[in-house]
N, CA, C and O atoms as CSV, one atom per row, in Angstrom:
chain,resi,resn,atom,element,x,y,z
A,1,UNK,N,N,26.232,-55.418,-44.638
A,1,UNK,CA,C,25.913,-56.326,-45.701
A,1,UNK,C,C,24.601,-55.910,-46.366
A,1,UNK,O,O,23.665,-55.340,-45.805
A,2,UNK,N,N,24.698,-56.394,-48.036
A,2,UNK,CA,C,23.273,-55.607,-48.523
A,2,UNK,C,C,22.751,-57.411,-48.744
A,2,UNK,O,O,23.511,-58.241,-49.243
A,3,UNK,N,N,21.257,-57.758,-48.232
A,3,UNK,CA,C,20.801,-58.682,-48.705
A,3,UNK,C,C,19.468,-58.354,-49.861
A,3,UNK,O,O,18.952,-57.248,-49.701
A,4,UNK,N,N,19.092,-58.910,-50.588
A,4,UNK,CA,C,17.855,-58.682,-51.591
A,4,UNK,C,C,17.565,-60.316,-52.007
A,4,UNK,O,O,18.184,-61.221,-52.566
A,5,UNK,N,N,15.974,-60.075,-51.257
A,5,UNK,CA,C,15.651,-61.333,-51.690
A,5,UNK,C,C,14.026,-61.098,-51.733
A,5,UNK,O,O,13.188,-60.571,-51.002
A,6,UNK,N,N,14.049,-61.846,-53.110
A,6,UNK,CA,C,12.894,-62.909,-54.102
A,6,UNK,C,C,11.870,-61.317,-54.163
A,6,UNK,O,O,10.699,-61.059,-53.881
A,7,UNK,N,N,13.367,-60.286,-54.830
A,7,UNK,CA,C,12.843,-59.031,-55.475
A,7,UNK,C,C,12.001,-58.894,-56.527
A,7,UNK,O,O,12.766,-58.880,-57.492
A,8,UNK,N,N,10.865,-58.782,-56.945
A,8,UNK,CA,C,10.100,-58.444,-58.367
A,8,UNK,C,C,9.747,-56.915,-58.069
A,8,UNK,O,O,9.335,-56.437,-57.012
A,9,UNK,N,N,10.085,-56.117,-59.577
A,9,UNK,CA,C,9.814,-54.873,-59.678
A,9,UNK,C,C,9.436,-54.898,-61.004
A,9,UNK,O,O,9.749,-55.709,-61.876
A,10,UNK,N,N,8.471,-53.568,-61.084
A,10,UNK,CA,C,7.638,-53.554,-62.606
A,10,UNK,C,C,7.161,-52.443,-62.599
A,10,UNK,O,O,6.848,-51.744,-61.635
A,11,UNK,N,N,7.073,-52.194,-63.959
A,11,UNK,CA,C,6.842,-50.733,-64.899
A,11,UNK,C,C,5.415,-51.175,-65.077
A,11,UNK,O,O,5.166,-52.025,-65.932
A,12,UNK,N,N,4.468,-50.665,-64.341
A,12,UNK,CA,C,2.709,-50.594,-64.334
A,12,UNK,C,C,2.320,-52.208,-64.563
A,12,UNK,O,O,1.943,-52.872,-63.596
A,13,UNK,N,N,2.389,-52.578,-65.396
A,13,UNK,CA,C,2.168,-54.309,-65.668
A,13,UNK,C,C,3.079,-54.919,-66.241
A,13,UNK,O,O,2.869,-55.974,-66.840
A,14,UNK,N,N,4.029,-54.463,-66.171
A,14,UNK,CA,C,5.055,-54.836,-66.933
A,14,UNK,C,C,6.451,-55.179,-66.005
A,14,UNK,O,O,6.951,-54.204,-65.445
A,15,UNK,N,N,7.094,-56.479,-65.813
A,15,UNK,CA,C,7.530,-57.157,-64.450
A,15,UNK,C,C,8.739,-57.060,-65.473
A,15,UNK,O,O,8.865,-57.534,-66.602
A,16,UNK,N,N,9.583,-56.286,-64.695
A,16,UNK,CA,C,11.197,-56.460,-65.409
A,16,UNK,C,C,12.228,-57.017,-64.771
A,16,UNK,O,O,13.363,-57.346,-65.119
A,17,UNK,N,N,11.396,-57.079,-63.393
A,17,UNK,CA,C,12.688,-58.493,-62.481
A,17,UNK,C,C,11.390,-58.621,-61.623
A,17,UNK,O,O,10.587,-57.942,-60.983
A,18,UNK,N,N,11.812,-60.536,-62.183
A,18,UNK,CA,C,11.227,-61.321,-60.837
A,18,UNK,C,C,11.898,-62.120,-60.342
A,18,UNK,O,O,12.890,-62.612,-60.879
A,19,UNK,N,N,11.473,-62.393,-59.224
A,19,UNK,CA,C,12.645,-63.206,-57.756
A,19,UNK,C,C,13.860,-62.851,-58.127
A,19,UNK,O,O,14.440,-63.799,-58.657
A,20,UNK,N,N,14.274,-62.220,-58.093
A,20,UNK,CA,C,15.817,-61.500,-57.938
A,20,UNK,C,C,16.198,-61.770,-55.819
A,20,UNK,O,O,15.653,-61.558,-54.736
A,21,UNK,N,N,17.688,-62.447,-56.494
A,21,UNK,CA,C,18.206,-62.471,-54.710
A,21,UNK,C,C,19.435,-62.212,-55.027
A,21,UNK,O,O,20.049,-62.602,-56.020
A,22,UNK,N,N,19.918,-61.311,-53.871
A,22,UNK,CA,C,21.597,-61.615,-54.217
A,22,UNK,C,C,22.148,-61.164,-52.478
A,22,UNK,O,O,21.560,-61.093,-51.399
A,23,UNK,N,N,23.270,-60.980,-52.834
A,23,UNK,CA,C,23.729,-61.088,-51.012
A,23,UNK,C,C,25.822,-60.164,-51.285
A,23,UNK,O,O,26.771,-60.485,-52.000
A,24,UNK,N,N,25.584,-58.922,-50.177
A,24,UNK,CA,C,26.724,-58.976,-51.062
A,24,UNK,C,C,27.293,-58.598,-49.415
A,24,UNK,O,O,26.691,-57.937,-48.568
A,25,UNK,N,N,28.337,-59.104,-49.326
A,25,UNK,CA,C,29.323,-59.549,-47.797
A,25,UNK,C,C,30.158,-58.216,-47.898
A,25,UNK,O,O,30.732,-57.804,-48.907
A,26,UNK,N,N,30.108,-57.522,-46.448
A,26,UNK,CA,C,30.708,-56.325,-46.260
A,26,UNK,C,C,32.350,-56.466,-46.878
A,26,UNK,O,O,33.069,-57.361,-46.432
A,27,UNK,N,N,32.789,-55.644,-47.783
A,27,UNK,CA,C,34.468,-55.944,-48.503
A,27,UNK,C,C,34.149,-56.330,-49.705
A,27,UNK,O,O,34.610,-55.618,-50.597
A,28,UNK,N,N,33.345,-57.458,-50.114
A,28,UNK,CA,C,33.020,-57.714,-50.994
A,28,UNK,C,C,32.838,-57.282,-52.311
A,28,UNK,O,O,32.202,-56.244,-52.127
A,29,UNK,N,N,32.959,-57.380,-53.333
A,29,UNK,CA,C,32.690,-56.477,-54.669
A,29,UNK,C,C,31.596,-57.665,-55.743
A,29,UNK,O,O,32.226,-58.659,-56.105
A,30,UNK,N,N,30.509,-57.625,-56.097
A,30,UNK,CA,C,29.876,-57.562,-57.396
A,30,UNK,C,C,29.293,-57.264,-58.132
A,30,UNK,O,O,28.649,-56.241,-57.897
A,31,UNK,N,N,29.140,-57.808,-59.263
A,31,UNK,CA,C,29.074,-57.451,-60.662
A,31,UNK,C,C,27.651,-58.105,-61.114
A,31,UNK,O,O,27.432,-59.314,-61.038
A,32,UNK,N,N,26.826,-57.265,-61.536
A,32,UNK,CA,C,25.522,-57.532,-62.679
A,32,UNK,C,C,25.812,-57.680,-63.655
A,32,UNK,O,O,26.218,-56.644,-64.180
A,33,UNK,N,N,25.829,-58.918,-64.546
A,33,UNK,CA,C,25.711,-59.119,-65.784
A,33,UNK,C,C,24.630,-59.458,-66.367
A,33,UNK,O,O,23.763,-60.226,-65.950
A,34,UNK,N,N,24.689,-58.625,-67.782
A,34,UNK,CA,C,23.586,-59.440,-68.501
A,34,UNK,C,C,23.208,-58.690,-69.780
A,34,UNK,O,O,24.057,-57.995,-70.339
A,35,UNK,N,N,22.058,-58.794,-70.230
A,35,UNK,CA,C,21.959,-58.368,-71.555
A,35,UNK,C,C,21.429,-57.295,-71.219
A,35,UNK,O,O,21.193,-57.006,-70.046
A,36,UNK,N,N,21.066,-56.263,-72.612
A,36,UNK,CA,C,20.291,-55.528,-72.299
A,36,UNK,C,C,19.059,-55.815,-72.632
A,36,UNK,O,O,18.623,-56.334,-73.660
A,37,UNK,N,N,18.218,-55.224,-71.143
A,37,UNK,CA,C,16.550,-55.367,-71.077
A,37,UNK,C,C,16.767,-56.666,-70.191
A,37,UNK,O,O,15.835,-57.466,-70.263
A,38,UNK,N,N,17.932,-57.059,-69.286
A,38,UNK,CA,C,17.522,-58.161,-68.838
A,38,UNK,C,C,16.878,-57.942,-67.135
A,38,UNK,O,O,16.320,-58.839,-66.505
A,39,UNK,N,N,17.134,-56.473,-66.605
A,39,UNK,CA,C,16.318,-55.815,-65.416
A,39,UNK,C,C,17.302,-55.609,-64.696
A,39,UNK,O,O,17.016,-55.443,-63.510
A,40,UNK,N,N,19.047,-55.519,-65.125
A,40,UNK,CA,C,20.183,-54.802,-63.989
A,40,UNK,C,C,19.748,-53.656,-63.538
A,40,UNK,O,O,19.433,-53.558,-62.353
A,41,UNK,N,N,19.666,-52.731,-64.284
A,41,UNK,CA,C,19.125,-51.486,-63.559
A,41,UNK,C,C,17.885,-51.091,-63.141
A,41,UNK,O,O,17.823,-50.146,-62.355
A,42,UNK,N,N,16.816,-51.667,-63.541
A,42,UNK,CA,C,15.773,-51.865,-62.669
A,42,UNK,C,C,16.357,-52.183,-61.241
A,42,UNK,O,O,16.213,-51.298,-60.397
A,43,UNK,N,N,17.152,-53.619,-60.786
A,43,UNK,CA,C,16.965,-54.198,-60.123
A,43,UNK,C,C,17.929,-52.893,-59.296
A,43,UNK,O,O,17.365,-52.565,-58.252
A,44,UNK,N,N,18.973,-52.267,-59.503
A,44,UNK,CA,C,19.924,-51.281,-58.674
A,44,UNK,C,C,18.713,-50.450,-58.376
A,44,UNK,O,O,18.347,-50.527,-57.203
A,45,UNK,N,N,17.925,-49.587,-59.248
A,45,UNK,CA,C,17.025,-48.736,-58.938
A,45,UNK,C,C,15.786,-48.721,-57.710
A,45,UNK,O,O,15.184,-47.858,-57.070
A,46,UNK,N,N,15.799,-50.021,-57.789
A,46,UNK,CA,C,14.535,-50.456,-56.443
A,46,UNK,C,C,15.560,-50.559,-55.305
A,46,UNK,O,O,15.145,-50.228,-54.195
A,47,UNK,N,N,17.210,-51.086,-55.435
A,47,UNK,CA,C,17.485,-51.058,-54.188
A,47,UNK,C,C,17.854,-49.942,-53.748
A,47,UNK,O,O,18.124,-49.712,-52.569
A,48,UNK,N,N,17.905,-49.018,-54.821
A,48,UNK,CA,C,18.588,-47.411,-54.286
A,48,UNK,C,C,17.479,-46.514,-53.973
A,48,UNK,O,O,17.837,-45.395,-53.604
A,49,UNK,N,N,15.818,-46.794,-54.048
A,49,UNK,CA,C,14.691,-46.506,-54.075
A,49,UNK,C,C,14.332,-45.449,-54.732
A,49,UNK,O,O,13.643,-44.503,-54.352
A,50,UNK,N,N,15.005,-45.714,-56.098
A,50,UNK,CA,C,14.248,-45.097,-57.077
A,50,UNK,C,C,13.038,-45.449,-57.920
A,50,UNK,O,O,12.579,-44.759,-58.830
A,51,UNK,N,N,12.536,-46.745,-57.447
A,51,UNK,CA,C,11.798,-47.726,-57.914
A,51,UNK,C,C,10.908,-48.491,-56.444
A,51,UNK,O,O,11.610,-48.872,-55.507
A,52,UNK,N,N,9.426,-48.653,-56.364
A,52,UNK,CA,C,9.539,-49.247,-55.128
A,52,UNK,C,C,9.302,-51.105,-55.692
A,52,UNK,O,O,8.630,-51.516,-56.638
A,53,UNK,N,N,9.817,-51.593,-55.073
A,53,UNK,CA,C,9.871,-53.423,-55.643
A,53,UNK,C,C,7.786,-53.412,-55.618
A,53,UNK,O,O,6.931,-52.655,-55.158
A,54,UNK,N,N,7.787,-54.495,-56.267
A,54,UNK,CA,C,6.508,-55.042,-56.351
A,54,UNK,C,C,6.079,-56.043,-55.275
A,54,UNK,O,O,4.917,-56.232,-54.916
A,55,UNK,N,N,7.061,-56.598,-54.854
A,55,UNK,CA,C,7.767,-57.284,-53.734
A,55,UNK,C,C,8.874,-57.657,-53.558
A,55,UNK,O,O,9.760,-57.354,-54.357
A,56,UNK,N,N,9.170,-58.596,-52.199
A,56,UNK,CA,C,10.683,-58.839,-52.155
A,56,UNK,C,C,11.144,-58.138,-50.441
A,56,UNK,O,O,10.318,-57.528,-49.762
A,57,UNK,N,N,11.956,-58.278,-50.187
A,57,UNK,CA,C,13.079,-57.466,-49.234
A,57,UNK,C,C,13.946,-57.002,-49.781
A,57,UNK,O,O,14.051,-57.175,-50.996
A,58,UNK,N,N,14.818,-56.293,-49.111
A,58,UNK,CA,C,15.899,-55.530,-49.271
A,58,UNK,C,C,16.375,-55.221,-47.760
A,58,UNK,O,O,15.654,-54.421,-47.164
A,59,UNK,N,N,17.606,-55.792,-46.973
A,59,UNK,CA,C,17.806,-55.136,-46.036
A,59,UNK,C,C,19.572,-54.602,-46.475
A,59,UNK,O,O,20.305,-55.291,-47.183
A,60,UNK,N,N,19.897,-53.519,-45.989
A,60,UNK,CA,C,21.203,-53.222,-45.474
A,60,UNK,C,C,22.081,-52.620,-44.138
A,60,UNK,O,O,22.076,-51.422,-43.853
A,61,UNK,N,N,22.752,-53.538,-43.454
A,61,UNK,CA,C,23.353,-53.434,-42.202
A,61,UNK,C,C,22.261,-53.898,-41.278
A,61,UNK,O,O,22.044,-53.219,-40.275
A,62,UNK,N,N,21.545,-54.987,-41.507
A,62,UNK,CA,C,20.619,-55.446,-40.731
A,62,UNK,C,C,19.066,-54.541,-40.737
A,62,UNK,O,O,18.011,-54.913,-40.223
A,63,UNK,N,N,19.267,-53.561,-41.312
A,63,UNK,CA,C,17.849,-52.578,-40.995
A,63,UNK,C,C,17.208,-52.904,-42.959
A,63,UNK,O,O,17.769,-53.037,-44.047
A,64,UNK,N,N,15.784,-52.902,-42.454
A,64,UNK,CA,C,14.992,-53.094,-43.224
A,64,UNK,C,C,14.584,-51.947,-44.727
A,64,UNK,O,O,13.460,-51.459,-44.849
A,65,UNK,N,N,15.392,-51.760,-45.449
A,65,UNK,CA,C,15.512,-50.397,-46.495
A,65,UNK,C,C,14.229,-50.760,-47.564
A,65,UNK,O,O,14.320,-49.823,-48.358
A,66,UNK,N,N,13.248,-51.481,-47.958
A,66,UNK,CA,C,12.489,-51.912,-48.591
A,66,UNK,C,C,11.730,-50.911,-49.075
A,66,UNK,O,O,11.093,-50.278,-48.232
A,67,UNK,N,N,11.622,-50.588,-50.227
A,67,UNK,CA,C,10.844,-49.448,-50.008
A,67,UNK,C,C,10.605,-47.680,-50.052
A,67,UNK,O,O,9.883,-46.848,-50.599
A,68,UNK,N,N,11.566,-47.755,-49.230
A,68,UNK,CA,C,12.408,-46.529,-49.038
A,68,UNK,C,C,12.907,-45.272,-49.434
A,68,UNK,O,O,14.117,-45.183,-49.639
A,69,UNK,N,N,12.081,-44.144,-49.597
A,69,UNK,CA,C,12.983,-43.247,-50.976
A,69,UNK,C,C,13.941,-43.176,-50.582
A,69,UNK,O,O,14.447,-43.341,-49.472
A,70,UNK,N,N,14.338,-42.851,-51.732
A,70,UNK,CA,C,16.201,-42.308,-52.270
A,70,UNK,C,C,16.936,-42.067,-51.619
A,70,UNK,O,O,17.947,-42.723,-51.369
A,71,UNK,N,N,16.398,-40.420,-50.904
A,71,UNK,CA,C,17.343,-40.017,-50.139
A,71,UNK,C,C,17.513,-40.763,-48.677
A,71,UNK,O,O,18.537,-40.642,-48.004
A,72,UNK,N,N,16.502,-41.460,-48.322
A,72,UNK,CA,C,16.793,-42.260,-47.184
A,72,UNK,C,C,17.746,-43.466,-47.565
A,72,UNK,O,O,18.877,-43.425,-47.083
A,73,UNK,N,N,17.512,-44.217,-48.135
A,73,UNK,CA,C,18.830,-44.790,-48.968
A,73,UNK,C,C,20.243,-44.730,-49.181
A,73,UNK,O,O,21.193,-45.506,-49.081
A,74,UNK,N,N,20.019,-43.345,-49.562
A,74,UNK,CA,C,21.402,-43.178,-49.619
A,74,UNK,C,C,22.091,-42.005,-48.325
A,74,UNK,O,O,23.243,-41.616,-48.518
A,75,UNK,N,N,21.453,-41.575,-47.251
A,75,UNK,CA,C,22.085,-41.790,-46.345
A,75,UNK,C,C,22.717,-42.707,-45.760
A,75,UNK,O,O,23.775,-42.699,-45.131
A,76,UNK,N,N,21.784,-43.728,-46.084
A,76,UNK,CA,C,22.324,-44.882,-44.958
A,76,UNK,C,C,23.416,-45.486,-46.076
A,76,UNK,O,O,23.353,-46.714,-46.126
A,77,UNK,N,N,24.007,-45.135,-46.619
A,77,UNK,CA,C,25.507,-45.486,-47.850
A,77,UNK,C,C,25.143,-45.742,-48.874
A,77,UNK,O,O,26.082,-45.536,-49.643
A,78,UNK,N,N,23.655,-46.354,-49.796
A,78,UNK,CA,C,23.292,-46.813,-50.675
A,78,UNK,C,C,23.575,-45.881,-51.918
A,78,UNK,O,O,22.580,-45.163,-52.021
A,79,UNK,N,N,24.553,-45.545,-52.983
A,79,UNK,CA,C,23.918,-44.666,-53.773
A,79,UNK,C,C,24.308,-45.257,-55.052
A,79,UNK,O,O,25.256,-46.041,-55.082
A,80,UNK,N,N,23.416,-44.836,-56.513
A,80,UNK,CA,C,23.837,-45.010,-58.055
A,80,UNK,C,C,24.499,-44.240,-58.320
A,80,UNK,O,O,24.308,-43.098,-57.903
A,81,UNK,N,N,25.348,-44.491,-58.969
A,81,UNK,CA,C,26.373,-43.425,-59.910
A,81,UNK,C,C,26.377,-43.905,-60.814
A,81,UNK,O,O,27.290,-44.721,-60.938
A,82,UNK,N,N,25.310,-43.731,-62.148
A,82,UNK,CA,C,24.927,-43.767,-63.794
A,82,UNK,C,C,26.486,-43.776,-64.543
A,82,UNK,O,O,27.311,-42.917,-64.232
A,83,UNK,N,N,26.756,-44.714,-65.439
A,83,UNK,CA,C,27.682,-44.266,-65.739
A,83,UNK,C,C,27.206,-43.775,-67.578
A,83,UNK,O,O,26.240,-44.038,-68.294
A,84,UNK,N,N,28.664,-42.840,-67.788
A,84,UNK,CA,C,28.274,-41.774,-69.039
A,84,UNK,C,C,27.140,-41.398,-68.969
A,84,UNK,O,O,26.443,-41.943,-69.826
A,85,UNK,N,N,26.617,-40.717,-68.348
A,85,UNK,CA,C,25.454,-39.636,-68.622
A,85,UNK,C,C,26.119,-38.170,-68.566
A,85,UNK,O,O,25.607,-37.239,-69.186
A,86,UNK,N,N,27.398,-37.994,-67.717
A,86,UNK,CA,C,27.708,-36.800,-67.588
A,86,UNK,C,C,26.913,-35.892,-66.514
A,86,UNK,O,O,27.303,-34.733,-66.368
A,87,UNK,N,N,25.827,-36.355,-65.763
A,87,UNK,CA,C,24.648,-35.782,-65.227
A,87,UNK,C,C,25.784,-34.319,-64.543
A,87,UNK,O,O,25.444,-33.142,-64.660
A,88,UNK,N,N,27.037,-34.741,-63.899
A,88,UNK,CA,C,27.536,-33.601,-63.655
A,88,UNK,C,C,29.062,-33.513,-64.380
A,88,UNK,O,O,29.992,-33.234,-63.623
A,89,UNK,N,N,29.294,-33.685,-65.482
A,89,UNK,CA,C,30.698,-33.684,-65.722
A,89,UNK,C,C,31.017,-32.594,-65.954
A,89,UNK,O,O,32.078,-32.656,-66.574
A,90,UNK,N,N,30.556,-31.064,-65.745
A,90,UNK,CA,C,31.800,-29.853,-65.714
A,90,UNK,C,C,32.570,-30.401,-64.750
A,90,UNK,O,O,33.741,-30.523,-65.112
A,91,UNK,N,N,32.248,-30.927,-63.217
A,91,UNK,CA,C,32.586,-31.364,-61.805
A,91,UNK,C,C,34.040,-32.072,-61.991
A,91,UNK,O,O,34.289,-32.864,-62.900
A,92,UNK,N,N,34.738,-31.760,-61.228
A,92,UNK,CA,C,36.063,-32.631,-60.942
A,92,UNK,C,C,35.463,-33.950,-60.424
A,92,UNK,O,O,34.284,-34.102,-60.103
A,93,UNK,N,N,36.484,-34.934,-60.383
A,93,UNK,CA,C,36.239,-35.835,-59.501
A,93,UNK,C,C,35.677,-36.412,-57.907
A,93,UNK,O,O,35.115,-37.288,-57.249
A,94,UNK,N,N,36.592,-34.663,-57.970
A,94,UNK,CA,C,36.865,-34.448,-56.315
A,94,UNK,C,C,35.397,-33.754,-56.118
A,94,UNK,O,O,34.710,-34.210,-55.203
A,95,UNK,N,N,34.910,-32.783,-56.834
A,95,UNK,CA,C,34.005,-32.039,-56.389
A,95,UNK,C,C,32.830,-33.281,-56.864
A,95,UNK,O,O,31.890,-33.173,-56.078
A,96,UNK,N,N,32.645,-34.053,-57.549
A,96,UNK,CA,C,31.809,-35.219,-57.501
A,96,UNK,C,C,31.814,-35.763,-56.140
A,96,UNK,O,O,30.733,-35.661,-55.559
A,97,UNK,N,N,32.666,-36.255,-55.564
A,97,UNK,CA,C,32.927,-37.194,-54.206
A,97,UNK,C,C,32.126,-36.220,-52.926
A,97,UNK,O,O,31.510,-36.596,-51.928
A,98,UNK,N,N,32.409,-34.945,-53.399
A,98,UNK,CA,C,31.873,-33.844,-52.350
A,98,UNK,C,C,30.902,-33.995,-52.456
A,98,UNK,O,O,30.347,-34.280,-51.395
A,99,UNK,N,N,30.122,-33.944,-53.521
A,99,UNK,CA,C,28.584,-34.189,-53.789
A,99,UNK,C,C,28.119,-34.965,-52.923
A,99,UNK,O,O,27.496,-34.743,-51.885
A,100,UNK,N,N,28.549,-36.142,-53.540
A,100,UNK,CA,C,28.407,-37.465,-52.642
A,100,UNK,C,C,28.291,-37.498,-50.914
A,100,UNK,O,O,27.572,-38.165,-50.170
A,101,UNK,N,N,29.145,-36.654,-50.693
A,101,UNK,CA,C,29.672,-37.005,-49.152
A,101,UNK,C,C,27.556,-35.869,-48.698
A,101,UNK,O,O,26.531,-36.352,-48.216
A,102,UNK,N,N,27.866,-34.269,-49.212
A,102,UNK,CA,C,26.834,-34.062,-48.944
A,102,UNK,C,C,25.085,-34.733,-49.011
A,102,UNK,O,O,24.151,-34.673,-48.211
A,103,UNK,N,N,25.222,-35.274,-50.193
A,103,UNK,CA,C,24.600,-36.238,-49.974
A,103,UNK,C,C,23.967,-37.356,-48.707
A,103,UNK,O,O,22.808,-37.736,-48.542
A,104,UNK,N,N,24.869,-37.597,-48.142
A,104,UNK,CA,C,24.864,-38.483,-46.970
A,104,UNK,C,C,24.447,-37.696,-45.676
A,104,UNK,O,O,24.080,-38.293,-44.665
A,105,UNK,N,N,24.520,-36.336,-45.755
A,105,UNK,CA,C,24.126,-35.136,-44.807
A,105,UNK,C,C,25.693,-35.542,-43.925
A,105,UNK,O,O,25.555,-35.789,-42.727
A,106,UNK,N,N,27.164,-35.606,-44.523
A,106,UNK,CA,C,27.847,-35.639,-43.833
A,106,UNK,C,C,28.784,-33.855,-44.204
A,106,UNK,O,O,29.200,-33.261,-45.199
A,107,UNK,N,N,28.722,-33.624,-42.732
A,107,UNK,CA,C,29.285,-31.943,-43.215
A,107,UNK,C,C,30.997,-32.185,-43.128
A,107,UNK,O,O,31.574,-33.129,-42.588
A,108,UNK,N,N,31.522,-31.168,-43.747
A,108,UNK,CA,C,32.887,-31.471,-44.094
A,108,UNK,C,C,33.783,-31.841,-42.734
A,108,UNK,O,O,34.839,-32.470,-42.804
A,109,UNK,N,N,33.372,-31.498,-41.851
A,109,UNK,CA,C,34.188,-32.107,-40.021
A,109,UNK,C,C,33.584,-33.343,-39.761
A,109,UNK,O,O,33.889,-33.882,-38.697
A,110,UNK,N,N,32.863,-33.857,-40.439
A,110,UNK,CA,C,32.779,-35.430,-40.190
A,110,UNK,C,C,33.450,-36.368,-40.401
A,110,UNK,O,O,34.669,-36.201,-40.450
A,111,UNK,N,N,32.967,-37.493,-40.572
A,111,UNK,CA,C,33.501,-38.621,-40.395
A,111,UNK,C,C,34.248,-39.810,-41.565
A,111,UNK,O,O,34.796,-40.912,-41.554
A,112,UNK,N,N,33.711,-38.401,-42.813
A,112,UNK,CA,C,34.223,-38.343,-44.235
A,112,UNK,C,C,35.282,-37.173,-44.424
A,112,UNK,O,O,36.024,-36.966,-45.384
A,113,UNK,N,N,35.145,-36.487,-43.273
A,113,UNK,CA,C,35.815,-35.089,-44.144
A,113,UNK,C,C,37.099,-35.466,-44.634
A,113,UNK,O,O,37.782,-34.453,-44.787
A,114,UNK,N,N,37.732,-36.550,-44.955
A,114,UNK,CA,C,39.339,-36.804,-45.319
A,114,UNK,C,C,38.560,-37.404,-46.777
A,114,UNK,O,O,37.772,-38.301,-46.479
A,115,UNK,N,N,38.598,-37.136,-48.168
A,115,UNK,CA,C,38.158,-37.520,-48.906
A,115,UNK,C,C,38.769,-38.777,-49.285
A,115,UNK,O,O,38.305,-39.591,-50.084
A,116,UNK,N,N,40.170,-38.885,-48.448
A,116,UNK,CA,C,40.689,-40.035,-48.781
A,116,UNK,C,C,39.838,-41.146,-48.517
A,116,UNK,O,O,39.880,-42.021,-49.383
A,117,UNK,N,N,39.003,-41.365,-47.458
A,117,UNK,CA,C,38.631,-42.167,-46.637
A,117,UNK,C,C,37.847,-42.840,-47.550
A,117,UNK,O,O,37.999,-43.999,-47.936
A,118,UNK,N,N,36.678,-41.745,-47.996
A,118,UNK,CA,C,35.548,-41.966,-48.892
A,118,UNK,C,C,36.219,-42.492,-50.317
A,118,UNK,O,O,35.457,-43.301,-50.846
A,119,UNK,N,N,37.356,-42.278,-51.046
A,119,UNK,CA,C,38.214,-43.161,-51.809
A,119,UNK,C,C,38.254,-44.453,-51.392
A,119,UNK,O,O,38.958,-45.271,-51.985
């Protein structure tokens, strides 16, 4: 489970989410809505630790991720995938997902290696 609570993050003096909480139940699926400039991607960016919060928590699977760079993050499953930027679109789908899996420092005889799984 990912919990985030009474998150504020900010660009030098400039607070683009405050008290942000949300709670999302393992299976579960949601959705950020809102305008633009209203701090959705701020608020993904601090939990994926591309951003560190100003305050707040963040735990996922019970362990404390607050903080955290990136790549520690997204070992532990957390990751952004930008959408339309293209950041890699020569890439198949498939060779995207590979990315991904390396990413996680999982080598292809692991516990992903069936890409189905990771689908």
């Amino acid at each position: 489970m990912l919990e985030v609570r009474n998150l504020t993050s900010a660009y030098g003096g400039i607070v683009a989410v405050r008290g942000a909480s949300l709670r999302v139940a393992v299976g579960q699926c949601v959705a950020l809505i809102g305008s633009n400039g209203a701090g959705k991607t701020t608020l993904l960016h601090t939990v994926c630790g591309l951003m560190r919060p100003a305050s707040g928590d963040i735990t996922f699977r019970d362990s404390d991720i607050t903080g955290q760079p990136a790549y520690r993050v997204a070992r532990k499953g957390i990751l952004l995938v930008p959408e339309g930027r293209q950041i890699l679109g020569p890439l198949s789908v498939r060779e995207n997902l590979e990315l991904g899996r390396l990413a996680l420092g999982v080598r292809p005889s692991g516990p992903y290696a069936n890409l189905e799984a990771v689908l």
